[in-house]
Every structure is written in structure tokens, then in C-alpha cells.
C-alpha positions in Angstrom: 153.9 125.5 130.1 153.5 124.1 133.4 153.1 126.5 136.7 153.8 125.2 140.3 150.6 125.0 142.1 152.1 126.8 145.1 154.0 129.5 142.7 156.8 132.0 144.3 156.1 135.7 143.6 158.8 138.2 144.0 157.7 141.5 146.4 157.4 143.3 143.4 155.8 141.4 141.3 152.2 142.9 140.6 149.6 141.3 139.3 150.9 138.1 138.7 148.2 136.1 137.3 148.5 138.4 134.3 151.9 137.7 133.8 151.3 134.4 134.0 148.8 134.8 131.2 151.4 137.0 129.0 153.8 133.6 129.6 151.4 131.8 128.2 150.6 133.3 125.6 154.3 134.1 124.6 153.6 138.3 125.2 157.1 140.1 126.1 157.8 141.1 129.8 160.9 142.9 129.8 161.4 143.2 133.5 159.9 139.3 134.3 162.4 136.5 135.4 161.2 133.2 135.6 162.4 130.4 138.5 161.4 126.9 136.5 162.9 123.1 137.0 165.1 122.0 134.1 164.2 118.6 133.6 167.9 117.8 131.7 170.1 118.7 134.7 167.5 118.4 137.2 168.2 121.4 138.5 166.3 124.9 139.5 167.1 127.8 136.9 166.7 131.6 136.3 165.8 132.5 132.7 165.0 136.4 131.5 161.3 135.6 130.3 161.8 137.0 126.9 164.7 134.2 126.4 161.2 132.1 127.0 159.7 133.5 123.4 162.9 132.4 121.7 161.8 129.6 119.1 163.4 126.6 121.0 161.3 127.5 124.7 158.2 127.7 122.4 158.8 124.0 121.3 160.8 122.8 124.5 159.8 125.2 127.2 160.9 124.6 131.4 159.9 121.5 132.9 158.0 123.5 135.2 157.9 127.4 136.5 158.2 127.7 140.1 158.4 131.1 140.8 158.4 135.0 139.3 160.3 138.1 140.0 160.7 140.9 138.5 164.9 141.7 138.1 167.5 139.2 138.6 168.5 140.2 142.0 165.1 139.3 142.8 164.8 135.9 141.4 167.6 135.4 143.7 166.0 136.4 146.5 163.4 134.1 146.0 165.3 131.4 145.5 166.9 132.0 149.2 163.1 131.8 150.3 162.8 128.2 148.9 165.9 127.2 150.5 165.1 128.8 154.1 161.5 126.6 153.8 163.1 123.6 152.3 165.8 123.9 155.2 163.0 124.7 158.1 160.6 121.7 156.7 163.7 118.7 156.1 166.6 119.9 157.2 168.2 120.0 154.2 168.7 122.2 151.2 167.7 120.3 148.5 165.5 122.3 146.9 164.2 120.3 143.6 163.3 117.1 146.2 161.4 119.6 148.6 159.1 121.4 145.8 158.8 117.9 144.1 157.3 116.7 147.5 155.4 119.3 147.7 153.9 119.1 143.8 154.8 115.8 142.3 152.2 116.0 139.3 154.1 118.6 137.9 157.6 117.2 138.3 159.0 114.6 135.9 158.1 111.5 136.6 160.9 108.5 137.3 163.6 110.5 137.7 165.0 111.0 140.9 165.6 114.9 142.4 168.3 114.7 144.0 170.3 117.2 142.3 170.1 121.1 143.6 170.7 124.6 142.9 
């Protein structure tokens, strides 16, 4: 499982290097959603992180998590907070091409971000 290096956390989010541990190590967080880059449509998603223990994430897990948040409403929320710095630093809203900028390692490689949320 691969982590942004400049990860979002939600406001409410405490202690999130230990959920980040628990994600890891496939521990159920009832209350955790997870902001990750699917690789197949090239898109940002939000997945409930106990669909992440389900056998099929285990073996195929996100292309890459870029942010936490504990609710749904929350997730949300940071996902607006991507958008308002993707918009501020190019003008645009595409926010796949402005966190792959910002951490290309962990991004797919030859495949071109130009799809959004």
C-alpha cells in the first residue's frame, strides 16, 4: 500500500500515523475513509477503509492513498481542499495531474493524468 508523501488528514482525524499503521496491516477502522488514486480510471476515489480488508484490496489494493478522514462528509471536504490548492497553484482543477506533480514516484508511471474527480 502506497501513502502520498504529503498525505491529507481530515480535522478529525487523530493520530493518523496509527491509522496508517492499522491500513497496513489490514486492522478494521470503522469510522476511517480513505482518499486513494485508482490507477484503472485514473481518477481520485473514496472507499470506506474496511471495503480495503475485503480479499480483492488485499491482493489489488489503491494505486496510491492520498488522504484520510474520518466520515464521508469529511473525505469530501478534503477533497474540496485538494481542489482549492490545485486551483490556487495551476489554475485549473485537475486534481490527479496536480498531486502527480507534486509526487510522481508514487503515481503510475506512463500513463497520462489527465482525467479528474
Amino acid at each position: 500500500m502506497k501513502f502520498y508523501k504529503n498525505l491529507y488528514i481530515g480535522d478529525t482525524v487523530k493520530k493518523p500515523q496509527k491509522a496508517i499503521k492499522k491500513l497496513k496491516r489490514h486492522k478494521k477502522q470503522p469510522w476511517l475513509y480513505v482518499i486513494a488514486y485508482d490507477g484503472e480510471t485514473r481518477r481520485l476515489a473514496v472507499y470506506h477503509s474496511l471495503m480495503l480488508l475485503q480479499w480483492y484490496y488485499k491482493e489489488n489494493p489503491p494505486g496510491c492513498i492520498v488522504g484520510l478522514a474520518n466520515g464521508r462528509e469529511e473525505a469530501f471536504d478534503v477533497i474540496e481542499q485538494i481542489a482549492k490548492e490545485s486551483l490556487a497553484a495551476t489554475g485549473q482543477a485537475q486534481l490527479v495531474t496536480y498531486l502527480s506533480g507534486v509526487d510522481p514516484e508514487n503515481f503510475q508511471k506512463g500513463e497520462s493524468a489527465t482525467a479528474d474527480v
